[in-house]
Backbone as a printed PyTorch tensor [residue, N CA C, xyz], in Angstrom:
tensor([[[  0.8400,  -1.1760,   0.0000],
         [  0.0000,   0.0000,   0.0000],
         [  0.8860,   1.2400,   0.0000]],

        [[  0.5890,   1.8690,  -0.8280],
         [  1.1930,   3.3480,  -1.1570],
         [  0.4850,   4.1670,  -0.1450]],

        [[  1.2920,   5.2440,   0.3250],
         [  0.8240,   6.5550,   1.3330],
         [ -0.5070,   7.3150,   0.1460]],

        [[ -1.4100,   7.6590,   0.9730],
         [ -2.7700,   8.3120,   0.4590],
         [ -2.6100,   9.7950,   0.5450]],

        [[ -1.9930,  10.1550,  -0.7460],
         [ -2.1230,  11.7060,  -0.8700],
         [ -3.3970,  12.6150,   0.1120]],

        [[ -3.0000,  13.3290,   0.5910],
         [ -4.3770,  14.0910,   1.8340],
         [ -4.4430,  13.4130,   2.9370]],

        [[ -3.5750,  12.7930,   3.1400],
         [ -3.4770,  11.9510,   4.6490],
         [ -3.6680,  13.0750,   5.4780]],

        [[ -4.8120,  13.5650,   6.5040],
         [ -4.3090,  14.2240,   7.6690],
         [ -4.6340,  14.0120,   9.4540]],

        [[ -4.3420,  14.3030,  10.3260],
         [ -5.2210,  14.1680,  11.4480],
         [ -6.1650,  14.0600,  11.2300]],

        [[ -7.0350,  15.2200,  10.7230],
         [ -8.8660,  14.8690,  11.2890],
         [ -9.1160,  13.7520,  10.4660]],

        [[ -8.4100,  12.6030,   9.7380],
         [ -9.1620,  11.9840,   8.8070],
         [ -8.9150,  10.8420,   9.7090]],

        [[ -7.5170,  10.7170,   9.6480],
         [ -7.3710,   9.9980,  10.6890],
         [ -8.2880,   9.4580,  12.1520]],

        [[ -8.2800,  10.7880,  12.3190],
         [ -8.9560,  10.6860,  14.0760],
         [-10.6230,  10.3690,  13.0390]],

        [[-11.2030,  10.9150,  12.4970],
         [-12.5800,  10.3380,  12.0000],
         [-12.5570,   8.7930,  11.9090]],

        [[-11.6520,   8.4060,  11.2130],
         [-11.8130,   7.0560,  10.8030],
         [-11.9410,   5.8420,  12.1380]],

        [[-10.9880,   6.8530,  13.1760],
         [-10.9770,   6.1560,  14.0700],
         [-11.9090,   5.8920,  15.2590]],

        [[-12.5720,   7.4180,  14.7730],
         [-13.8970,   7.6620,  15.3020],
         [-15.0880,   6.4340,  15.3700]],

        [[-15.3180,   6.5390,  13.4620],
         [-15.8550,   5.5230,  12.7120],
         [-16.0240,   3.9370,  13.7550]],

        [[-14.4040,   3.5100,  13.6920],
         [-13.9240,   2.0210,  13.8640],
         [-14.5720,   2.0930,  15.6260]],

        [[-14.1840,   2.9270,  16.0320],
         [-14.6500,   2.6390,  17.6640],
         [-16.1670,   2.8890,  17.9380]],

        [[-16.5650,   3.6060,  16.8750],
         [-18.3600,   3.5940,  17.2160],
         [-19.0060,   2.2750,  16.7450]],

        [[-18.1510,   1.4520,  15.7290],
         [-18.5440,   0.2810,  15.1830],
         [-18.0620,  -1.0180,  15.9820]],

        [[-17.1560,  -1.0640,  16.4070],
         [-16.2070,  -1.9710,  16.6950],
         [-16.2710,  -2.2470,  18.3120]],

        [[-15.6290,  -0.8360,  18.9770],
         [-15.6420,  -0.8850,  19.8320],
         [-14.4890,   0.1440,  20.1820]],

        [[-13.6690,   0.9620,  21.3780],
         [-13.0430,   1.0670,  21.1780],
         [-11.2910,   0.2750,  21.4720]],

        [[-11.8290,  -0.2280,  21.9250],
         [-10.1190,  -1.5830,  21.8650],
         [ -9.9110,  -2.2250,  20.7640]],

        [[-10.6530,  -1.9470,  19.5870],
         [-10.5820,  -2.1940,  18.2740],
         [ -9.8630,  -1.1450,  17.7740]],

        [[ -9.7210,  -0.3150,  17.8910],
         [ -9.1200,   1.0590,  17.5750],
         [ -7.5940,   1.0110,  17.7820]],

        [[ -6.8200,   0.2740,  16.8670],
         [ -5.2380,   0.2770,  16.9650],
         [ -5.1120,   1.0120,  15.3820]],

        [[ -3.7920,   1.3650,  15.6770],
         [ -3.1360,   1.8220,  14.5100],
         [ -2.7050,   1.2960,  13.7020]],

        [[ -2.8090,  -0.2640,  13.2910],
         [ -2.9600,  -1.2430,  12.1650],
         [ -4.5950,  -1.3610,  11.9480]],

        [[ -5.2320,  -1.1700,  12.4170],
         [ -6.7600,  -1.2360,  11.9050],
         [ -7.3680,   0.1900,  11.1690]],

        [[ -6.4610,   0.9870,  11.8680],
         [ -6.7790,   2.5450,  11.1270],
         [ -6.5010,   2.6660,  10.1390]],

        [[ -5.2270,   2.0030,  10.1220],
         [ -4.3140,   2.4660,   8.8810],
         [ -4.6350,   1.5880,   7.5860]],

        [[ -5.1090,   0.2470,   7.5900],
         [ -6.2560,  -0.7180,   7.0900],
         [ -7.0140,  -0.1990,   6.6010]],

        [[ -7.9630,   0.5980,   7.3160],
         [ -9.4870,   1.5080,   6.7070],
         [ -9.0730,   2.4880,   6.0280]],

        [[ -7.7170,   2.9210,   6.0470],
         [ -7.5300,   4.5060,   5.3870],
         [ -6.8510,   4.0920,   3.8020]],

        [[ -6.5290,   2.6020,   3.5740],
         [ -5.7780,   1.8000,   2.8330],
         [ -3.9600,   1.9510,   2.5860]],

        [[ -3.3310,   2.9850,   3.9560],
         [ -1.9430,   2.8760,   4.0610],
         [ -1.7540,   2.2720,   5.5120]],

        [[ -0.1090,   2.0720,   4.8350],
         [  0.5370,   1.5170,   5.9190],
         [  0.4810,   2.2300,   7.6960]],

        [[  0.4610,   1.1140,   8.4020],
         [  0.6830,   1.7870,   9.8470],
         [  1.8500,   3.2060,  10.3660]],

        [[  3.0380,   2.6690,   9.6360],
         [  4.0260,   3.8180,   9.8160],
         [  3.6440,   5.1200,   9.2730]],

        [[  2.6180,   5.1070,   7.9490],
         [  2.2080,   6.5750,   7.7440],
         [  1.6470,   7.3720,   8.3200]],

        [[  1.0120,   6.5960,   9.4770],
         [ -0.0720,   7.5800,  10.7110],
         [  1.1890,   8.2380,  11.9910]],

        [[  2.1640,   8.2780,  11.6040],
         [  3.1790,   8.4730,  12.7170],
         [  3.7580,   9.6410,  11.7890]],

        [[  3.6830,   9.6520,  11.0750],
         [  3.4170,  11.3410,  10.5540],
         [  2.6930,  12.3060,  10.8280]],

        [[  1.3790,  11.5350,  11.2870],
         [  0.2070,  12.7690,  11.9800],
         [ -0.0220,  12.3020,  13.3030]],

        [[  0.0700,  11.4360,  13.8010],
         [ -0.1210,  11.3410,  15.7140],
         [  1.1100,  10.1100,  16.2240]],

        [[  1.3800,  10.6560,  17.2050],
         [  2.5640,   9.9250,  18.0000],
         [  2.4700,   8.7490,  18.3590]],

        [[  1.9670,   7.4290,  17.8360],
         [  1.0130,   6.3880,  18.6720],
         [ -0.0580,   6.1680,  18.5640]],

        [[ -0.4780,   5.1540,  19.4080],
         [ -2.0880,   4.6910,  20.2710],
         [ -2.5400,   5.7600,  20.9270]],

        [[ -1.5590,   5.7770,  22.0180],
         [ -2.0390,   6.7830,  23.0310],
         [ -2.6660,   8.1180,  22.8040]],

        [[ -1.5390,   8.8020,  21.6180],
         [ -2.0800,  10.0130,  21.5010],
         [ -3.3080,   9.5630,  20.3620]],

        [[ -3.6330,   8.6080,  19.6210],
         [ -4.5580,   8.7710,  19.2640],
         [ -5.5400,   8.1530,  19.9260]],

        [[ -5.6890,   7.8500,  20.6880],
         [ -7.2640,   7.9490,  21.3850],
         [ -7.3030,   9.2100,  22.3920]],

        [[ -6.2470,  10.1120,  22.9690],
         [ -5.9890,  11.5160,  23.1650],
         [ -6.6240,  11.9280,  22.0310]],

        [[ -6.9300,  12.0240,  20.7940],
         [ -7.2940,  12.9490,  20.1610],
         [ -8.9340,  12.2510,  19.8160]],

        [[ -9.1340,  11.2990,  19.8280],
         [-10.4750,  10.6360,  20.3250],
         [-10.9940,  11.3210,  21.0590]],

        [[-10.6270,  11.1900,  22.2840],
         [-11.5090,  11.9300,  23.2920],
         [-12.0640,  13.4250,  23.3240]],

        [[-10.9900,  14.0060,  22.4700],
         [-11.3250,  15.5940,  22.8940],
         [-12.0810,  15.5790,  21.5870]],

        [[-11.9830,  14.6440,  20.0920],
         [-13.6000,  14.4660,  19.2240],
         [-14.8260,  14.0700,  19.7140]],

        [[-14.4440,  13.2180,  20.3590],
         [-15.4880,  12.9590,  21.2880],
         [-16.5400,  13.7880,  22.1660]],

        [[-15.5170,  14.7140,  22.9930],
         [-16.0240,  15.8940,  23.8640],
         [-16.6470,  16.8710,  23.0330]],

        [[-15.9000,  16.8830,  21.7900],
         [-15.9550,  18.2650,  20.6990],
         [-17.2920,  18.0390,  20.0050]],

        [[-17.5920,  16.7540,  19.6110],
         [-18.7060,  16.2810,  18.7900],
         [-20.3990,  16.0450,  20.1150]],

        [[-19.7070,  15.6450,  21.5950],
         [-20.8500,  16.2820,  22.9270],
         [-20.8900,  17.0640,  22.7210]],

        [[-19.9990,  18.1400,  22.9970],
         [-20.8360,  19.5710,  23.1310],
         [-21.3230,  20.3580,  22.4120]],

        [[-21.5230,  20.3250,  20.7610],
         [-21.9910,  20.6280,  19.9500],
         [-23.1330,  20.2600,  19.5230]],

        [[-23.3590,  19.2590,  19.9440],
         [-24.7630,  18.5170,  20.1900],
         [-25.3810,  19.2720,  21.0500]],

        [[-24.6260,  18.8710,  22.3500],
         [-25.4200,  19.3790,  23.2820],
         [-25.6230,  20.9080,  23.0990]],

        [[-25.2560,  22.3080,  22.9000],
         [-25.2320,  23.3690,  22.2330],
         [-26.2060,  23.3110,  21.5710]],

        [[-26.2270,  22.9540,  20.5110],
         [-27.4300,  22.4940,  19.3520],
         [-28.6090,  22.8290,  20.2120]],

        [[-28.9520,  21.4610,  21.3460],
         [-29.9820,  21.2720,  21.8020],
         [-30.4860,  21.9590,  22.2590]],

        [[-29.4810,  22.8320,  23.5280],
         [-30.0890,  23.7200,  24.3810],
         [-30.9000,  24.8500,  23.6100]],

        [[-29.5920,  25.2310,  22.6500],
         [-30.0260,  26.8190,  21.7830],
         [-30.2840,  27.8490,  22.7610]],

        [[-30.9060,  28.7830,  22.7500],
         [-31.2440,  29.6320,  23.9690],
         [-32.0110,  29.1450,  25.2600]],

        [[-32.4270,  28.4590,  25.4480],
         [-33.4610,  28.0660,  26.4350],
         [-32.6590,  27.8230,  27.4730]],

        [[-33.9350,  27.2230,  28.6400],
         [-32.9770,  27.4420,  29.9930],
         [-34.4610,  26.7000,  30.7430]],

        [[-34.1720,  25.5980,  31.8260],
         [-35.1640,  25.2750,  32.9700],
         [-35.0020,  24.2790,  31.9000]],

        [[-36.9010,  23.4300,  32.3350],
         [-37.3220,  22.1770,  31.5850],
         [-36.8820,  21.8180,  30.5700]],

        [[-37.5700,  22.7490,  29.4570],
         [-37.2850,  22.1910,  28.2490],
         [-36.0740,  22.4270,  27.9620]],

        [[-34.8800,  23.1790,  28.6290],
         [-33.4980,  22.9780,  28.1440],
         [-33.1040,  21.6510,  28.4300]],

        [[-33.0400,  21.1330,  29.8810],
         [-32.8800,  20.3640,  30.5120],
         [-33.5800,  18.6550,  29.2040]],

        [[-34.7730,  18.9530,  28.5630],
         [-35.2140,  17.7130,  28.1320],
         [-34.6160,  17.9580,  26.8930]],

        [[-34.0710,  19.1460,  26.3520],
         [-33.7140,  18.6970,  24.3620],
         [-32.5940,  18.5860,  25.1170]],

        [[-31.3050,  18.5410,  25.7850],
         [-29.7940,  18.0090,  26.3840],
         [-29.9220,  17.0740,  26.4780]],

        [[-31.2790,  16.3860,  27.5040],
         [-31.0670,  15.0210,  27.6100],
         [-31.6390,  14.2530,  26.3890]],

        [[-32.2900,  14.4310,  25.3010],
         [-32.5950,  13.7260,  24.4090],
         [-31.6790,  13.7890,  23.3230]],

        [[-31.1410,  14.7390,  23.3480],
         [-29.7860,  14.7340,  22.6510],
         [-28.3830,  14.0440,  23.1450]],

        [[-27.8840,  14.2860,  24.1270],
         [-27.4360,  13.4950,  24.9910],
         [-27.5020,  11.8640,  24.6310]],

        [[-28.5980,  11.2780,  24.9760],
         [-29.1000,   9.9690,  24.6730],
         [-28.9540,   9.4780,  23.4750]],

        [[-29.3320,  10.4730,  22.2450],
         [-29.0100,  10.1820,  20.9500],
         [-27.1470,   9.9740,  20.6290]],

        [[-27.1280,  11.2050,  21.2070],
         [-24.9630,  10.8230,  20.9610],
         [-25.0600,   9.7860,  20.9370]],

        [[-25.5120,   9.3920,  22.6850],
         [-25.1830,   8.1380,  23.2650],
         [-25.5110,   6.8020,  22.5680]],

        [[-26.0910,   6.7890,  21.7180],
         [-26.9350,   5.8630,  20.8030],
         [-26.0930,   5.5410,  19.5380]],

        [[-25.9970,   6.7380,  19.4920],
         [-25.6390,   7.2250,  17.8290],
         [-24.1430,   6.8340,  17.8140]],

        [[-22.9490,   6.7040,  18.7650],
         [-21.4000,   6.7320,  18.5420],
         [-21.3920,   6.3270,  19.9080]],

        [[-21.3070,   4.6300,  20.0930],
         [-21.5370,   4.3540,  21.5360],
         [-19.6690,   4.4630,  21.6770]],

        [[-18.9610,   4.1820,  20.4760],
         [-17.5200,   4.2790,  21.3600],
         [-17.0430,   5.4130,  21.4210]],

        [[-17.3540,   6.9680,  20.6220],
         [-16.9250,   7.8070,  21.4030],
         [-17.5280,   8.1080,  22.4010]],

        [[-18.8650,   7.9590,  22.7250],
         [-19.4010,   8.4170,  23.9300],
         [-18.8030,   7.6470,  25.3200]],

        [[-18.5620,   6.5790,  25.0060],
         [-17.6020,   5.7480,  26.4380],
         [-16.6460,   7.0380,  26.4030]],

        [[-15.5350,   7.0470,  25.1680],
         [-14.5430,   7.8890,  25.4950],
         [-14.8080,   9.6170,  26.4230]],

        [[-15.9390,   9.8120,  26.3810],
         [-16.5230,  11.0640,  27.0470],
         [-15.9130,  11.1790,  28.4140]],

        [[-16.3040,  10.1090,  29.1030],
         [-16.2060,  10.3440,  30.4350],
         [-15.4090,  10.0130,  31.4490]],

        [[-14.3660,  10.2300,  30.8320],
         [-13.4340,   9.5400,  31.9130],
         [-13.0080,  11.5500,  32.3640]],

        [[-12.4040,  11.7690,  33.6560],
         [-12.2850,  12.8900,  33.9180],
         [-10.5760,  13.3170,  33.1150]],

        [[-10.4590,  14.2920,  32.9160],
         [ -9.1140,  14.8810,  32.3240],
         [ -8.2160,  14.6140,  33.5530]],

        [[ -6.5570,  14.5160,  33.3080],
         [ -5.9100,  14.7980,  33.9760],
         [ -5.1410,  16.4850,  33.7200]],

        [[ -4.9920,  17.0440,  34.1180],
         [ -4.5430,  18.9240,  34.3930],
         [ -3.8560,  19.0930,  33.3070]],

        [[ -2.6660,  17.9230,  32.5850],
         [ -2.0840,  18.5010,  31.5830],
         [ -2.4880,  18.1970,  30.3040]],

        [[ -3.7170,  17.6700,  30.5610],
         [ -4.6060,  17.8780,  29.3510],
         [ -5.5240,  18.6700,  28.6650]],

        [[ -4.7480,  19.8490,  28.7230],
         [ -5.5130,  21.3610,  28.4210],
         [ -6.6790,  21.0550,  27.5960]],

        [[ -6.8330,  20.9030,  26.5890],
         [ -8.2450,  20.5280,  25.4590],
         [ -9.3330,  20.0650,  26.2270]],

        [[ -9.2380,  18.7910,  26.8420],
         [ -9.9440,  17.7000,  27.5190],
         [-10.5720,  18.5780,  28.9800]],

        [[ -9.8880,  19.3580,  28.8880],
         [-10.1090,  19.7170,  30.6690],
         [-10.8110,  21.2470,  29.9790]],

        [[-10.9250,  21.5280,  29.0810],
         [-11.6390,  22.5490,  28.3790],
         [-12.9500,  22.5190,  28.1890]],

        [[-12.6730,  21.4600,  27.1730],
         [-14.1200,  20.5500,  27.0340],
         [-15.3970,  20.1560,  27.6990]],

        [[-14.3950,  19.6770,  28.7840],
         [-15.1450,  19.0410,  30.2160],
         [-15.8440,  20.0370,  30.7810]],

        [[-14.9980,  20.9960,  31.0920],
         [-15.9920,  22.4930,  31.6140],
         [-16.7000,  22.8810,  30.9780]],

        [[-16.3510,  23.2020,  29.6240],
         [-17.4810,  23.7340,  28.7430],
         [-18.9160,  23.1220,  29.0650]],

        [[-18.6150,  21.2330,  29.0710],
         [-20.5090,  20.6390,  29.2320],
         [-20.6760,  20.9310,  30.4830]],

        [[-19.8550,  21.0060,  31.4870],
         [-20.2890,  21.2220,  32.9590],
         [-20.8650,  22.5580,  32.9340]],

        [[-20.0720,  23.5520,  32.2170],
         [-20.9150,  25.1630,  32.4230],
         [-22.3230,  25.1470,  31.7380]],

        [[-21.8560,  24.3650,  30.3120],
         [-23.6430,  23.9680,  29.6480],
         [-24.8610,  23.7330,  30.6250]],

        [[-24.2670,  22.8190,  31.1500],
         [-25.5200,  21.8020,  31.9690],
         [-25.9260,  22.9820,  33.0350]],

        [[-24.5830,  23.6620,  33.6600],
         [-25.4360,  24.9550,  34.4160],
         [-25.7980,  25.4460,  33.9610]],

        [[-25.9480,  26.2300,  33.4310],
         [-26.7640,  27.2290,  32.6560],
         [-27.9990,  27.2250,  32.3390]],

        [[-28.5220,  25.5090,  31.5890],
         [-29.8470,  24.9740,  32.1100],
         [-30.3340,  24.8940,  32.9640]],

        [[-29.6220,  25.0810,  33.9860],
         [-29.8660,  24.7590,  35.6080],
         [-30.1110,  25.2350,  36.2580]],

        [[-29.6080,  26.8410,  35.5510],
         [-29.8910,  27.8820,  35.9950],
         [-31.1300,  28.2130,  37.0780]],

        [[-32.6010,  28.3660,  36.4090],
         [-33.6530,  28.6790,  36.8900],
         [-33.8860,  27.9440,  38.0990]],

        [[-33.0090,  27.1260,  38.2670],
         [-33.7620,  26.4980,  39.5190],
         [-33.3520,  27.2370,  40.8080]],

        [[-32.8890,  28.3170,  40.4900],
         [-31.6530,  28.7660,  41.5740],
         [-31.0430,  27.8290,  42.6660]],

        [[-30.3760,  27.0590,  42.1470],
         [-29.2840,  26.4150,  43.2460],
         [-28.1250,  26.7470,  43.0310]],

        [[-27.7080,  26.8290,  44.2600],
         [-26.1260,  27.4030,  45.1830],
         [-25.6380,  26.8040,  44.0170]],

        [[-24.2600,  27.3370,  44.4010],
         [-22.7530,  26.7950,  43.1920],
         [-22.5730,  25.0130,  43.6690]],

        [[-23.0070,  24.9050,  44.7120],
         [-22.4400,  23.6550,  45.4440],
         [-23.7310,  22.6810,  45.2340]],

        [[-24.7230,  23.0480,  45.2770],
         [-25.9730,  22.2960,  44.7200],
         [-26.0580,  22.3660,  43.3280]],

        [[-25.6160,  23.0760,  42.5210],
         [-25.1310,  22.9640,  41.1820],
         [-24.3080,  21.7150,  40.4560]],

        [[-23.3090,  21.4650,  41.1280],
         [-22.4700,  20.7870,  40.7060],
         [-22.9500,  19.7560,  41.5950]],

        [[-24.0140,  18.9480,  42.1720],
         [-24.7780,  18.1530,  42.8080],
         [-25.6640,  17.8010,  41.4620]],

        [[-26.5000,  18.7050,  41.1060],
         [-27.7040,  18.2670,  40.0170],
         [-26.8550,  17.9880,  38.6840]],

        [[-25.7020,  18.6800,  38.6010],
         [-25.2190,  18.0980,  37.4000],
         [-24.8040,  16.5970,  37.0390]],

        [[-24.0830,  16.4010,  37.9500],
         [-23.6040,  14.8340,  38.6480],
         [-24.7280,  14.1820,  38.6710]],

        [[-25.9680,  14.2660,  38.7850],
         [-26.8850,  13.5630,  39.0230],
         [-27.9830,  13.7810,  37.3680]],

        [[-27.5640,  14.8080,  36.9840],
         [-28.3990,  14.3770,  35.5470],
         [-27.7750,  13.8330,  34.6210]],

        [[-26.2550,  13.7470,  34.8100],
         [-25.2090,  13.2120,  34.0480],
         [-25.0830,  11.5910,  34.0380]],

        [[-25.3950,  11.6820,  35.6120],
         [-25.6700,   9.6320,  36.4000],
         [-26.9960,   9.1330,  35.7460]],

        [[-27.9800,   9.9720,  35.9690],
         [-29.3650,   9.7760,  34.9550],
         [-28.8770,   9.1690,  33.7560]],

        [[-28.2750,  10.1350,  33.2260],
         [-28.4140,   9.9110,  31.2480],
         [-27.3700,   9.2080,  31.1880]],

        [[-26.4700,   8.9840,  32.0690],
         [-25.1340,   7.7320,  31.5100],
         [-25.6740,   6.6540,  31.9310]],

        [[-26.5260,   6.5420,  33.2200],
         [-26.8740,   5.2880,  33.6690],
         [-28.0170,   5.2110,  33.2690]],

        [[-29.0030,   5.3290,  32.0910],
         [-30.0730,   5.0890,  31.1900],
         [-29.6710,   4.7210,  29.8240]],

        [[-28.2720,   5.6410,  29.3080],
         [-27.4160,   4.9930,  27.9570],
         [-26.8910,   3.9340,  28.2460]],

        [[-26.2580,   3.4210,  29.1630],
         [-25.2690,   1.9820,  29.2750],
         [-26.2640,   0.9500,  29.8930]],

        [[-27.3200,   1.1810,  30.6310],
         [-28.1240,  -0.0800,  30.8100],
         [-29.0650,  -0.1040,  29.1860]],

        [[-29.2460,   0.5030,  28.8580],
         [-30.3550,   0.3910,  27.1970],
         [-29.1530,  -0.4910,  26.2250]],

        [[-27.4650,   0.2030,  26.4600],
         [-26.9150,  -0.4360,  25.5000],
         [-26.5810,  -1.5450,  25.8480]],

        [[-26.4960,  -2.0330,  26.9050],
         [-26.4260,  -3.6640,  27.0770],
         [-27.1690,  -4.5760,  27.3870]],

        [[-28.3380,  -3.8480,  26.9970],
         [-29.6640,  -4.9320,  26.2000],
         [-30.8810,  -5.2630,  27.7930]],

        [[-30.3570,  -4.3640,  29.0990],
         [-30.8470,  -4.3650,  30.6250],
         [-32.3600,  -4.3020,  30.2620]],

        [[-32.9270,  -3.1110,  29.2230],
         [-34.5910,  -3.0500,  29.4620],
         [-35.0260,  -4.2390,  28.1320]],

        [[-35.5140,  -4.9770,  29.3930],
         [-36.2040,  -5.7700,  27.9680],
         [-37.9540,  -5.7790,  28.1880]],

        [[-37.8770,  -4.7390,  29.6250],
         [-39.8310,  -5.2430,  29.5200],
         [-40.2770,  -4.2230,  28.2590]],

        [[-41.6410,  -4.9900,  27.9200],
         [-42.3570,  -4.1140,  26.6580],
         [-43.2530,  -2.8600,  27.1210]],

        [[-42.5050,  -2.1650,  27.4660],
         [-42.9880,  -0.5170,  28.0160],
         [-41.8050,   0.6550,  27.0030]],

        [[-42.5110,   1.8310,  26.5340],
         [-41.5040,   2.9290,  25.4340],
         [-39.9160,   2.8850,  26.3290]],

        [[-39.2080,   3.1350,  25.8280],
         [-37.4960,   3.0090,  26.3990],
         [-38.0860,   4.9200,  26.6570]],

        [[-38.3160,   5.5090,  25.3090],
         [-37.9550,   6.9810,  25.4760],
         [-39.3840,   7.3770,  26.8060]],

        [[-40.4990,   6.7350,  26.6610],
         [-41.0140,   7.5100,  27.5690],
         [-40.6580,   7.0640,  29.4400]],

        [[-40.3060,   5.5030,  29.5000],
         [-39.8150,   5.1070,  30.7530],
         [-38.2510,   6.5970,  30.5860]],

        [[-37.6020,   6.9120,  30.2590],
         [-36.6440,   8.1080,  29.8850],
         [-37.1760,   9.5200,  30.2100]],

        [[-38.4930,   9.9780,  29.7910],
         [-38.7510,  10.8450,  30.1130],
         [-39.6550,  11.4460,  31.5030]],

        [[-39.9870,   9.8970,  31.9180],
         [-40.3590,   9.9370,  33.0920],
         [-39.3690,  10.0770,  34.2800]],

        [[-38.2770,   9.5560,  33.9190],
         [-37.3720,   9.6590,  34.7530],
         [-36.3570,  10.6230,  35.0800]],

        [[-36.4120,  11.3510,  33.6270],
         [-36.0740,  12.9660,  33.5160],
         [-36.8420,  13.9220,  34.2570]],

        [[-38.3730,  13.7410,  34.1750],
         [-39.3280,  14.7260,  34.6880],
         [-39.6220,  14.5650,  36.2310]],

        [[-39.0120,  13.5460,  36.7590],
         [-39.0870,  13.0380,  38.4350],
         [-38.0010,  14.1930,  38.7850]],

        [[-37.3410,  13.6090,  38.3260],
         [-35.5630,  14.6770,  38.1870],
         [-35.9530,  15.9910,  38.2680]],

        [[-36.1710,  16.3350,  37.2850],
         [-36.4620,  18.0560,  37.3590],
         [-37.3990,  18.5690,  38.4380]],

        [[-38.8300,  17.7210,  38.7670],
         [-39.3430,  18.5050,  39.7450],
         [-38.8450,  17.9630,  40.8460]],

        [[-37.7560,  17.3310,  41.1790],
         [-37.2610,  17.1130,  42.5110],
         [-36.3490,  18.4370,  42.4310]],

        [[-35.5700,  19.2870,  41.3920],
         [-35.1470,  20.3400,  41.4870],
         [-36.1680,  21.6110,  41.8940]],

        [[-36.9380,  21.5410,  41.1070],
         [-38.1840,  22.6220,  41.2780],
         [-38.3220,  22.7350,  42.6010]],

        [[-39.1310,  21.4540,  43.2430],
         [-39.1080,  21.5440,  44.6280],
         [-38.0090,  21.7530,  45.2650]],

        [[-37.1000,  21.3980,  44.9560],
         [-35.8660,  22.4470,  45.6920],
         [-35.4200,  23.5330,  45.7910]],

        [[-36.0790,  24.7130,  44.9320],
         [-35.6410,  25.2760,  44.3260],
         [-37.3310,  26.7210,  45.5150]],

        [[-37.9990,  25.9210,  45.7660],
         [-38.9300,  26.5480,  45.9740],
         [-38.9760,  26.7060,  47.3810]]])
């Protein structure tokens, strides 16, 4: 295999995107990338240093491709219905690219400027929806953690096949969103 004229990072990191939303991501080596792109492994060491740094650059697509979603969703709004187009969007990522969305959540370590960018960015998102409920800075970062545990722990039990009774997935989802929110309301009051 000859080197592919236009070889660059983002194609790279897409493809790899691709392979881990399909595959998985421990499928995601740099002989399987370099396979799908139809060059050799050594040509991707022209654009990322490794494995490592490329699932480093996974993650912050990952984060980059959340919060643009999530953005999307909110749009201007703020309270309920911000709170329900995030989480239905949210859920869809989660649906839609189950291996970058694993890659989402692991927390940054400090010298990972991008990642630790990112991360705040959805954390300031999610406040901002959160806004109206007026809770403290410290009850803030309480409801976030907890709508975040919601929608990760409603994406990973759906994706490993947990609901099998015959009741809607999205409305058992939105019931459990709307418990959520007026347990804020009432807090809030």
């Amino acid at each position: 295999m000859s080197p592919r004229a236009g070889l660059d990072l983002p194609q790279i990191v897409g493809t790899a995107a691709q392979l881990a939303d399909k595959d998985g991501v421990e499928a995601v080596t740099l002989a399987s990338v370099a396979q799908k792109l139809g060059v050799k492994s050594p040509s991707l060491y022209n654009h990322v240093n490794g494995l490592p740094a490329l699932r480093s650059h996974l993650v912050i697509h990952g984060l980059a491709r959340l919060n643009e979603v999530i953005r999307e969703a909110a749009g201007e709004s703020q309270g309920d219905q911000a709170v329900m187009n995030i989480a239905a969007a949210y859920l869809s990522f989660a649906r839609g690219h189950p291996g970058l969305y694993s890659l989402t959540l692991r927390s940054p370590s400090l010298e990972q400027e991008e990642h630790v960018k990112l991360g705040a960015e959805l954390v300031e998102r999610l406040l901002s929806a959160l806004s109206p409920y007026s809770l403290s800075q410290e009850e803030g970062i309480h409801a976030v953690r907890g709508l975040r545990s919601l929608l990760h722990g409603f994406a990973s039990i759906e994706a490993e096949g947990g609901f099998g009774m015959p009741v809607s997935l999205n409305e058992s989802f939105r019931f459990a969103l709307g418990r959520f929110l007026a347990g804020l309301e009432r807090l809030s009051s």
